[in-house]
N, CA, C and O atoms as a Tripos MOL2 file, in Angstrom:
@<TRIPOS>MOLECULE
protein
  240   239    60     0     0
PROTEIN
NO_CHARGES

@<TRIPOS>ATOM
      1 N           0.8480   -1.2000    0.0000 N.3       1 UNK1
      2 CA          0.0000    0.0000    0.0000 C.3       1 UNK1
      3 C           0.8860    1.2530    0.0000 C.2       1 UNK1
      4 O           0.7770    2.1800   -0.8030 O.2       1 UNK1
      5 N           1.8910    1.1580    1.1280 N.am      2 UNK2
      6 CA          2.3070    2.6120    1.1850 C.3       2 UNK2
      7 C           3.5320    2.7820    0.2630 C.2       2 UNK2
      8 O           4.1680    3.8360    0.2650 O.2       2 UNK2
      9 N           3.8590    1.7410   -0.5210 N.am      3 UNK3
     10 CA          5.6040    1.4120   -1.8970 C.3       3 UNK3
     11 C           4.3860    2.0420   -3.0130 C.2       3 UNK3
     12 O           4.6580    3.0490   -3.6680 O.2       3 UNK3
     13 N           3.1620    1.4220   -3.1450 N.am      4 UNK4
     14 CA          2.2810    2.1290   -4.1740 C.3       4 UNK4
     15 C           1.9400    3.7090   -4.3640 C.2       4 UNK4
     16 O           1.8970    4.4950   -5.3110 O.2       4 UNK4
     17 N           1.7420    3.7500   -3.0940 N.am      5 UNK5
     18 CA          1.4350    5.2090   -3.2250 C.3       5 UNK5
     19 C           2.3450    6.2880   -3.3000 C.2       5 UNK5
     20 O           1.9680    7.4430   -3.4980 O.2       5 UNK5
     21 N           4.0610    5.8150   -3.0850 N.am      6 UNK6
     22 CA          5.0630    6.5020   -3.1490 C.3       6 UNK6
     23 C           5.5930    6.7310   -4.7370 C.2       6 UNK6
     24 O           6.2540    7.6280   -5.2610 O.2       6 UNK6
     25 N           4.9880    5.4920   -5.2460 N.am      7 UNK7
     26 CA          5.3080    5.3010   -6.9290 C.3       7 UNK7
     27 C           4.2340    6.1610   -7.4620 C.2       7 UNK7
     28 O           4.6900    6.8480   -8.3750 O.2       7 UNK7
     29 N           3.0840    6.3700   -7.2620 N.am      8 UNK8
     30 CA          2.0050    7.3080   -7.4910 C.3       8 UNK8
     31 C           2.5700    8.4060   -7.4970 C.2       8 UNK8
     32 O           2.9340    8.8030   -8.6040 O.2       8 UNK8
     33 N           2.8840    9.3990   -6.1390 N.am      9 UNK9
     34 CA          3.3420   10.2100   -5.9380 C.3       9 UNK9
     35 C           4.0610   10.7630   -6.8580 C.2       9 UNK9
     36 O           3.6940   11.7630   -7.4750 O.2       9 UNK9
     37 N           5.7720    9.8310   -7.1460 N.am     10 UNK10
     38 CA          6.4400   10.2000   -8.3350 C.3      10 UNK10
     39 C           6.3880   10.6210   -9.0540 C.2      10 UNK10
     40 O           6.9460   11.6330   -9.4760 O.2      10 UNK10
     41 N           5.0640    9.3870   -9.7770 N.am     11 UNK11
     42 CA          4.7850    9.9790  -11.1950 C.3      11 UNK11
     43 C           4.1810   11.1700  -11.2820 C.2      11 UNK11
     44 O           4.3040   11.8560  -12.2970 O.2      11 UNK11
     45 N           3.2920   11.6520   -9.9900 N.am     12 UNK12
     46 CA          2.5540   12.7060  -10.0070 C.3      12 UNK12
     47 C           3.7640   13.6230  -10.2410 C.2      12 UNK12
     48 O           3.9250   13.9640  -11.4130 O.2      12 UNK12
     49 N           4.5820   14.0500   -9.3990 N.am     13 UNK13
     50 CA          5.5540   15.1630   -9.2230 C.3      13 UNK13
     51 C           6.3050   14.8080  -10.6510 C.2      13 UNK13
     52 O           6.7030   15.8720  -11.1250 O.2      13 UNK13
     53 N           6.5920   13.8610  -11.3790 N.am     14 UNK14
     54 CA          7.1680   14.0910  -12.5770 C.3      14 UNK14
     55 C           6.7140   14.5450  -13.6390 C.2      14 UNK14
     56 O           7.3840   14.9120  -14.6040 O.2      14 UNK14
     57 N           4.8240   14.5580  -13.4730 N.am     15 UNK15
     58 CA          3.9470   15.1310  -14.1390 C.3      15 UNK15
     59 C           4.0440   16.2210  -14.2280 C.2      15 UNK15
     60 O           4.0810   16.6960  -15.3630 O.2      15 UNK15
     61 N           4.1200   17.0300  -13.1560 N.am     16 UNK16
     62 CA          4.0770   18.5880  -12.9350 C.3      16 UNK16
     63 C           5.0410   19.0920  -13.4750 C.2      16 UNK16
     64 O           4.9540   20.1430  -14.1100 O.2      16 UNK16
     65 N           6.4930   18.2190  -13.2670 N.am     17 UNK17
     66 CA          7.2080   19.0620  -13.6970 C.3      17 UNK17
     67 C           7.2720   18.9520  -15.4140 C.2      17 UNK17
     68 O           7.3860   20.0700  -15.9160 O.2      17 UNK17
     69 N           7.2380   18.1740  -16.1070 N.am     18 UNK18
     70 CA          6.7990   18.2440  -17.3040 C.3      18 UNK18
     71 C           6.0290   19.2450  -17.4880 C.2      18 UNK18
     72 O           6.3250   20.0160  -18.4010 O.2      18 UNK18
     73 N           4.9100   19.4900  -16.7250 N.am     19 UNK19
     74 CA          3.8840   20.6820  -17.2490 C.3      19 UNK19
     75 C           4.4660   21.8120  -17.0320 C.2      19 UNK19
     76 O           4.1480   22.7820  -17.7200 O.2      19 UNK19
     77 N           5.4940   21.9250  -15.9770 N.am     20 UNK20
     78 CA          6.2110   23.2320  -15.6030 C.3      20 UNK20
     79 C           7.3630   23.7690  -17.2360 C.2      20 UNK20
     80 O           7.6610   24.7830  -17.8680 O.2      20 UNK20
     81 N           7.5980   22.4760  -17.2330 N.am     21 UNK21
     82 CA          9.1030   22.7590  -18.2150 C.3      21 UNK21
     83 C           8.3510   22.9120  -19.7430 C.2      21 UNK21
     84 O           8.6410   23.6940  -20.6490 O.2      21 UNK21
     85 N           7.7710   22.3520  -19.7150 N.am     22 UNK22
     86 CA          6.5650   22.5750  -21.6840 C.3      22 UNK22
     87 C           6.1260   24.0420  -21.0150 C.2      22 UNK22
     88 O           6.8290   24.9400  -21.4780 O.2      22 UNK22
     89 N           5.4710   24.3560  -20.3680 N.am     23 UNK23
     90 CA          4.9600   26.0150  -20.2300 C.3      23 UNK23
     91 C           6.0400   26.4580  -20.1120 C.2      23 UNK23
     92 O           6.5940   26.8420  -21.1420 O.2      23 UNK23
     93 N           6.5930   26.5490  -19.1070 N.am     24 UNK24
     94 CA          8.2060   27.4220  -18.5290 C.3      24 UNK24
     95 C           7.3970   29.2280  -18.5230 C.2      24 UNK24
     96 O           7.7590   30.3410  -18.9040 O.2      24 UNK24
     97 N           6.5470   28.8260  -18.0620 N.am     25 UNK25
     98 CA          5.8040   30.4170  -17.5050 C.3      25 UNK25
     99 C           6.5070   30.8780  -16.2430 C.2      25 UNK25
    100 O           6.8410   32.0430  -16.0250 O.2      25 UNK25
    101 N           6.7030   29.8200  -15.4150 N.am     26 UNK26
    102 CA          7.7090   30.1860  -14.0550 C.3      26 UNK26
    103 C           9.1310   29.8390  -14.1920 C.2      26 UNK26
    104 O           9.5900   28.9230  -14.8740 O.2      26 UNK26
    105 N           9.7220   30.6140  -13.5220 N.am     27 UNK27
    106 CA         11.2060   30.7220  -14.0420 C.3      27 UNK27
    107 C          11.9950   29.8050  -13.4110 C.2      27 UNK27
    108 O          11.9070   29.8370  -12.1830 O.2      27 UNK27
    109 N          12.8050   28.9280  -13.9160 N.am     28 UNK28
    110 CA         13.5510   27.8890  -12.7150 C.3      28 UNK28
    111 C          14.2990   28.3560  -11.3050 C.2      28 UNK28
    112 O          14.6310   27.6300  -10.3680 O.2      28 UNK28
    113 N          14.4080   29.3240  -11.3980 N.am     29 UNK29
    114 CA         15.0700   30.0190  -10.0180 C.3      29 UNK29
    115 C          13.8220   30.3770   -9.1070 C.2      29 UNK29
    116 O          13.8780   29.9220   -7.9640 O.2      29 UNK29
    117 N          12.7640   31.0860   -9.4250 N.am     30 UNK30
    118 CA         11.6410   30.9350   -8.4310 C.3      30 UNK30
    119 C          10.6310   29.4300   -8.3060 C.2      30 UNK30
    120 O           9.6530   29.3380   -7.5640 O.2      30 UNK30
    121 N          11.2450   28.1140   -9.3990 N.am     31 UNK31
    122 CA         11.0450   27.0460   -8.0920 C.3      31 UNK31
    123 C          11.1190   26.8210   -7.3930 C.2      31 UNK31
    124 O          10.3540   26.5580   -6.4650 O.2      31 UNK31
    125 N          13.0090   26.8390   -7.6890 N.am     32 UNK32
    126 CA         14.1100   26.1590   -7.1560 C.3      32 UNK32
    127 C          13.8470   27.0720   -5.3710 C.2      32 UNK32
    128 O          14.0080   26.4750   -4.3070 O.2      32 UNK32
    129 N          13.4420   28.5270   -5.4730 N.am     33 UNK33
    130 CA         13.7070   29.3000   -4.0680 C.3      33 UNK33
    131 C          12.1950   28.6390   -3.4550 C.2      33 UNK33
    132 O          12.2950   28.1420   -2.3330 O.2      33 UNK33
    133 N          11.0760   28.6040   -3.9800 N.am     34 UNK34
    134 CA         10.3350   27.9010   -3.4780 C.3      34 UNK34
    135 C          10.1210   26.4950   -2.8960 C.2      34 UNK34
    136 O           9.3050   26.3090   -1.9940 O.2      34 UNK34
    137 N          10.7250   25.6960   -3.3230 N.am     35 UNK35
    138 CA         11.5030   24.6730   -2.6110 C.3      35 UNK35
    139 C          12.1300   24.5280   -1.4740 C.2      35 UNK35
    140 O          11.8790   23.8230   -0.4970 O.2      35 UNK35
    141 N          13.2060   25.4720   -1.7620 N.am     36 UNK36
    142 CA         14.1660   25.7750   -0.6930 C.3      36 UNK36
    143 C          13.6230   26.2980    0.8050 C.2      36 UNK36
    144 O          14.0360   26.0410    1.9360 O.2      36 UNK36
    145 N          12.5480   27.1180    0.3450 N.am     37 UNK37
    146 CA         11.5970   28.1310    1.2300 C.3      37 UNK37
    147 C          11.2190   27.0240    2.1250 C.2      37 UNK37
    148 O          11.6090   26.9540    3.2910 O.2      37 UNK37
    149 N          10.2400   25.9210    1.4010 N.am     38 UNK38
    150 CA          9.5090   25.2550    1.4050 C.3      38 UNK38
    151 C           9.8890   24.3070    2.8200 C.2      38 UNK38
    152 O           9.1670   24.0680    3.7880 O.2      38 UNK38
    153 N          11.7380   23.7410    2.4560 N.am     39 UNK39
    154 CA         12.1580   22.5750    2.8810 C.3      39 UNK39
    155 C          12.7290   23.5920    4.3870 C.2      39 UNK39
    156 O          12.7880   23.0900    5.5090 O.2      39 UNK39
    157 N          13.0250   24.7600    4.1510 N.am     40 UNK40
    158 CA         13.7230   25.5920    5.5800 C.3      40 UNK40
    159 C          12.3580   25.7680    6.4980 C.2      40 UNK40
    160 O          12.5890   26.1020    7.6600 O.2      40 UNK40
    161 N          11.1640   25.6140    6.1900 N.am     41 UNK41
    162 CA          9.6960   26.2260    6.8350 C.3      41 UNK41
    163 C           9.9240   24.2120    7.7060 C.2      41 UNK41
    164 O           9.7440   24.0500    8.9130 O.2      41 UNK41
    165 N          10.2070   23.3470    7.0170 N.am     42 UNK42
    166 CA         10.2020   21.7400    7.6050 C.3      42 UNK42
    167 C          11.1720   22.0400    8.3120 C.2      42 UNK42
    168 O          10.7970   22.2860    9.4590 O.2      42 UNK42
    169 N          11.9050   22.1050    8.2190 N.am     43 UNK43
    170 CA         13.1740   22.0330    8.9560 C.3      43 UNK43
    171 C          13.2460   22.7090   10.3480 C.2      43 UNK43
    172 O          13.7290   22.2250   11.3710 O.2      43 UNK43
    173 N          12.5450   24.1880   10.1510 N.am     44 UNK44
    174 CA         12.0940   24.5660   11.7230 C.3      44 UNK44
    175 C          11.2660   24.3860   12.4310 C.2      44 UNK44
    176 O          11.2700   24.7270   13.6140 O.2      44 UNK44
    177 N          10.3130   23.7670   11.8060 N.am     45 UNK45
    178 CA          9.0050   23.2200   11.8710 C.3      45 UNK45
    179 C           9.7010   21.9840   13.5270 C.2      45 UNK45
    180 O           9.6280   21.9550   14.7560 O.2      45 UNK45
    181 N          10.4080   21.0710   12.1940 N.am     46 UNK46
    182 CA         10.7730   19.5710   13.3940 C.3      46 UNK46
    183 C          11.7710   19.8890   14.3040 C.2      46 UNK46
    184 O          11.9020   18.9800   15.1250 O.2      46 UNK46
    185 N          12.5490   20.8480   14.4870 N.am     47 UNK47
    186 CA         13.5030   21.2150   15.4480 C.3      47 UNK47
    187 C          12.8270   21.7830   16.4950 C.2      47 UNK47
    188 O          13.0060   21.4620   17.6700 O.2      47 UNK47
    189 N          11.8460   22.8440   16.0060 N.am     48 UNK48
    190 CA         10.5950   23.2370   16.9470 C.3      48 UNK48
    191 C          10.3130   21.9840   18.3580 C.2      48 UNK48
    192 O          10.6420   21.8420   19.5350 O.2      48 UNK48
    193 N           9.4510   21.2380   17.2450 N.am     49 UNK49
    194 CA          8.7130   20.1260   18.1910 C.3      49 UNK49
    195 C           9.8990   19.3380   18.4720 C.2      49 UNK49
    196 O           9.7390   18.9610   19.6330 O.2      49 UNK49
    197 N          11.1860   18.8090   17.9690 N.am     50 UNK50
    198 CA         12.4200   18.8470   18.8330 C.3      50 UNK50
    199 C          12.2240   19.1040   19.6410 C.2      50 UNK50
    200 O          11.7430   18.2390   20.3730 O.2      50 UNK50
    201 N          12.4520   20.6860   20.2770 N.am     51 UNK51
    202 CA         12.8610   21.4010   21.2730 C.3      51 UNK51
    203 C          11.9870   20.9280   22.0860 C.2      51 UNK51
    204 O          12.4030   20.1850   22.9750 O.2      51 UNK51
    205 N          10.7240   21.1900   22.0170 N.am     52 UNK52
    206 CA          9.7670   21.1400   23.0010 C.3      52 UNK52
    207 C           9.2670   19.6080   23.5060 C.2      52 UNK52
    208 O           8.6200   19.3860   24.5300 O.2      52 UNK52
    209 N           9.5830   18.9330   22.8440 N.am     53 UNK53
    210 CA          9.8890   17.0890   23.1780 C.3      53 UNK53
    211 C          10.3580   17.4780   24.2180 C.2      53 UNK53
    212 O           9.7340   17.7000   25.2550 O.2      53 UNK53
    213 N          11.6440   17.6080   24.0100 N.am     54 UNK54
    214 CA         13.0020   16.9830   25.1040 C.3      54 UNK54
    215 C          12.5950   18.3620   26.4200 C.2      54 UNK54
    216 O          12.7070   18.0850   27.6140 O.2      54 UNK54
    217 N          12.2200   19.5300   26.0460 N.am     55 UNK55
    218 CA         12.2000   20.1630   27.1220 C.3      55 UNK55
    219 C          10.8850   20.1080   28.3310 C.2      55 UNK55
    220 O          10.6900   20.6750   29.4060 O.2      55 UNK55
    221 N          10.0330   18.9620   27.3840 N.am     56 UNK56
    222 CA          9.0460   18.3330   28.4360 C.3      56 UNK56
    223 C           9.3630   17.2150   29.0270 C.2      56 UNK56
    224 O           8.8280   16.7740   30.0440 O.2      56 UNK56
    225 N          10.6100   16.5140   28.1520 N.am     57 UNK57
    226 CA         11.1210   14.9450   28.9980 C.3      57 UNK57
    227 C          12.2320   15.6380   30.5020 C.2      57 UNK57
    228 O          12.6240   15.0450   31.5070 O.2      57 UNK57
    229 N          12.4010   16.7560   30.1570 N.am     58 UNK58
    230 CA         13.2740   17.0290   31.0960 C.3      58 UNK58
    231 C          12.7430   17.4690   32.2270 C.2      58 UNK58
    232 O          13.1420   16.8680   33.2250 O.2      58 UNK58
    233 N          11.8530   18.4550   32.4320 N.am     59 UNK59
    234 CA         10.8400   18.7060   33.6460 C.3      59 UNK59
    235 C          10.2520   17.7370   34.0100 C.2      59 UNK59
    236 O           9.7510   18.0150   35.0990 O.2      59 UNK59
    237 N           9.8980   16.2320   33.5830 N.am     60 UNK60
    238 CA          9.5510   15.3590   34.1380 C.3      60 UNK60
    239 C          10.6960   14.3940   35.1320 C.2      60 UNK60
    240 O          10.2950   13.4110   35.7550 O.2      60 UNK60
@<TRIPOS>BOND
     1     1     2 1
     2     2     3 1
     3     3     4 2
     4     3     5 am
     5     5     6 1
     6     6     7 1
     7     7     8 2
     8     7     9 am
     9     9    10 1
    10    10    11 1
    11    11    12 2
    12    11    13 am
    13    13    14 1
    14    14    15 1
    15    15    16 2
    16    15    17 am
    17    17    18 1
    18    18    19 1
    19    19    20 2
    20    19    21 am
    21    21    22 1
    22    22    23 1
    23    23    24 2
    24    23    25 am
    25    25    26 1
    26    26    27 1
    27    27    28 2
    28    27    29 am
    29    29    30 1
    30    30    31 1
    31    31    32 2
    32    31    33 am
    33    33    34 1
    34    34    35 1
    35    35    36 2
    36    35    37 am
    37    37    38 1
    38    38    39 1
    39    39    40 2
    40    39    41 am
    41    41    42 1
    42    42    43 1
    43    43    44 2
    44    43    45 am
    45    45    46 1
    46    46    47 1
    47    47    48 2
    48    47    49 am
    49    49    50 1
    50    50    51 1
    51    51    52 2
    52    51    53 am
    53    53    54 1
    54    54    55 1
    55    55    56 2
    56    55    57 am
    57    57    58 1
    58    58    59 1
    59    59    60 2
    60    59    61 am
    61    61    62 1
    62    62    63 1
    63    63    64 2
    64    63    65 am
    65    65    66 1
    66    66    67 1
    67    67    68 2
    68    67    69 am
    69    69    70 1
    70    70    71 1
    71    71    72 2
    72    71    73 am
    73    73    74 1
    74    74    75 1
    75    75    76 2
    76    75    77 am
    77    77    78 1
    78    78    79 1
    79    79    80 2
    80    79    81 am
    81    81    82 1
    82    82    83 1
    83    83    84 2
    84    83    85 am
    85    85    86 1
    86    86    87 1
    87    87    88 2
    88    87    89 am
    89    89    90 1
    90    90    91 1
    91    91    92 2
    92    91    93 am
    93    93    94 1
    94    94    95 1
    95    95    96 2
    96    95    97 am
    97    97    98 1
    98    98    99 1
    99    99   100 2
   100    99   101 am
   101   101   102 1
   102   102   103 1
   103   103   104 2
   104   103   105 am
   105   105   106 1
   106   106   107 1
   107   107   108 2
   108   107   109 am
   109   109   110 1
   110   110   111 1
   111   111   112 2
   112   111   113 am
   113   113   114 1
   114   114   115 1
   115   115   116 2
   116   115   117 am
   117   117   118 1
   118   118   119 1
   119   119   120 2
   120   119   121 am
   121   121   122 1
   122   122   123 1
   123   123   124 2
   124   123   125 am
   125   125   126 1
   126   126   127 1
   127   127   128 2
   128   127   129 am
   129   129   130 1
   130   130   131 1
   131   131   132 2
   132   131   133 am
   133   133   134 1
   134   134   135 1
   135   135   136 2
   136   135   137 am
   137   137   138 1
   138   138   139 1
   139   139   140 2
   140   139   141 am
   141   141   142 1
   142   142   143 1
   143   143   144 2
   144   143   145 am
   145   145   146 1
   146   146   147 1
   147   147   148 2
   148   147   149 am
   149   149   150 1
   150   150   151 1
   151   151   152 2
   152   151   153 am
   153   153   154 1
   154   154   155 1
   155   155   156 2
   156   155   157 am
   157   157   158 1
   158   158   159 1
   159   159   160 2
   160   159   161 am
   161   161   162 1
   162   162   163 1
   163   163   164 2
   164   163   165 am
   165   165   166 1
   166   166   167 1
   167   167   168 2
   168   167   169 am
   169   169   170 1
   170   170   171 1
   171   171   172 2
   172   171   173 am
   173   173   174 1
   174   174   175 1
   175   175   176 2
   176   175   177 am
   177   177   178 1
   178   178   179 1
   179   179   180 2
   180   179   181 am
   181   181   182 1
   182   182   183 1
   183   183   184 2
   184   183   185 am
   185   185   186 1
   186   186   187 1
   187   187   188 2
   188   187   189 am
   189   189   190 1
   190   190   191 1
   191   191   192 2
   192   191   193 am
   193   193   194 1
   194   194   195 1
   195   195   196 2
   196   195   197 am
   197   197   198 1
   198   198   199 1
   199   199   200 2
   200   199   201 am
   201   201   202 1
   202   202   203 1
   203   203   204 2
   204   203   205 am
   205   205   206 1
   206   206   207 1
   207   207   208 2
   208   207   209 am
   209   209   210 1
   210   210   211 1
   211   211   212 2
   212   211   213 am
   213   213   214 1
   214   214   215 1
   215   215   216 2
   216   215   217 am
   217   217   218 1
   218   218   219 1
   219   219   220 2
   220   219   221 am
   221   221   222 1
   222   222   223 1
   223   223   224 2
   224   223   225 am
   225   225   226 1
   226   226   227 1
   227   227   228 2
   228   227   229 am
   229   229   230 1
   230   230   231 1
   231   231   232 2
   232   231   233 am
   233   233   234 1
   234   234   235 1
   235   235   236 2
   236   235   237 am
   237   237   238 1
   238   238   239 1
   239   239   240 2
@<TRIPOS>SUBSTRUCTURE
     1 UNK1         2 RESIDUE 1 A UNK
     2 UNK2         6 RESIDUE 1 A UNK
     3 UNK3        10 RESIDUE 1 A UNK
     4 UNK4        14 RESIDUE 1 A UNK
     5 UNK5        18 RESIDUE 1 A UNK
     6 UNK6        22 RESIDUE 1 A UNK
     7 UNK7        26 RESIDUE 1 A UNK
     8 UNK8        30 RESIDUE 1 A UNK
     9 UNK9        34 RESIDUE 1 A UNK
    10 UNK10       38 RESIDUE 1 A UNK
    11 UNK11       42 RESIDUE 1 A UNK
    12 UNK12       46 RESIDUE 1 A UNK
    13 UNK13       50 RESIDUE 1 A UNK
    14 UNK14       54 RESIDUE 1 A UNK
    15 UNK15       58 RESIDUE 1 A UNK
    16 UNK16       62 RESIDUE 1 A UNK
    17 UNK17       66 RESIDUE 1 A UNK
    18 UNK18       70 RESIDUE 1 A UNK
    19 UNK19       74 RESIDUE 1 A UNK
    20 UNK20       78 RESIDUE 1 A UNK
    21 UNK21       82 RESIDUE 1 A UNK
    22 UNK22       86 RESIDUE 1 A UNK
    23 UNK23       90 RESIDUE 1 A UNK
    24 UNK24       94 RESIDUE 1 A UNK
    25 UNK25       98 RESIDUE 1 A UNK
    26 UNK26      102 RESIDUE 1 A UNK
    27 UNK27      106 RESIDUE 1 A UNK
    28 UNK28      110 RESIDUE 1 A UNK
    29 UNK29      114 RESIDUE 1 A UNK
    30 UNK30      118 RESIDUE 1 A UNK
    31 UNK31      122 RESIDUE 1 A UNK
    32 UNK32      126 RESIDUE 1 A UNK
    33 UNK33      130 RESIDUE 1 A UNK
    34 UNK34      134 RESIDUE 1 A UNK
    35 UNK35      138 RESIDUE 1 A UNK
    36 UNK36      142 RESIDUE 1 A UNK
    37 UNK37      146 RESIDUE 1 A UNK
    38 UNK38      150 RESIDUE 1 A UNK
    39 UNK39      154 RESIDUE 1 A UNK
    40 UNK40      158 RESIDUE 1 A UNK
    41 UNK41      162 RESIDUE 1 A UNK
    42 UNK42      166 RESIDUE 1 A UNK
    43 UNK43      170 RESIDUE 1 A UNK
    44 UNK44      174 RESIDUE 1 A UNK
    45 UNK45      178 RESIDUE 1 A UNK
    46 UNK46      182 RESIDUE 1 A UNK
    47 UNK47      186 RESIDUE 1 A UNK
    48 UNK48      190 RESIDUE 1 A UNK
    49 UNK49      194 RESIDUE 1 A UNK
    50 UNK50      198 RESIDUE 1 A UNK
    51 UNK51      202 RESIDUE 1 A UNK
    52 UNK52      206 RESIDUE 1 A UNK
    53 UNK53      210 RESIDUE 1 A UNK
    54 UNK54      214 RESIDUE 1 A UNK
    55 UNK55      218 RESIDUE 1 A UNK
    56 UNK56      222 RESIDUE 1 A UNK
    57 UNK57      226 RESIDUE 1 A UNK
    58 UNK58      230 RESIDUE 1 A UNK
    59 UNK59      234 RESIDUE 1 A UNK
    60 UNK60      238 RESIDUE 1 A UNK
């Protein structure tokens, strides 16, 4: 179930980008920063709830 839906996925995101690169209405550098945006917003996101994990295992 969940190897299927990761192969789904793929193809989906390889779809798009095909549709991105035949239009090329958006410019590859404001993907590429949207991405980037994208993956730094995760990244503080899980260090966040990091932090606040361990700083509730510790008052206990």
């Amino acid at each position: 179930m969940h190897i299927g839906y990761d192969i789904s996925y793929a193809q989906n995101e390889s779809n798009i980008m095909k549709m991105l690169a035949s239009t090329q209405t958006l410019p590859k550098a404001g993907i590429d920063n949207e991405h980037i945006l994208i993956s730094i917003a995760c990244l503080i996101i899980i260090t966040g709830a990091f932090f606040v994990f361990f700083k509730k295992r510790e008052k206990k």
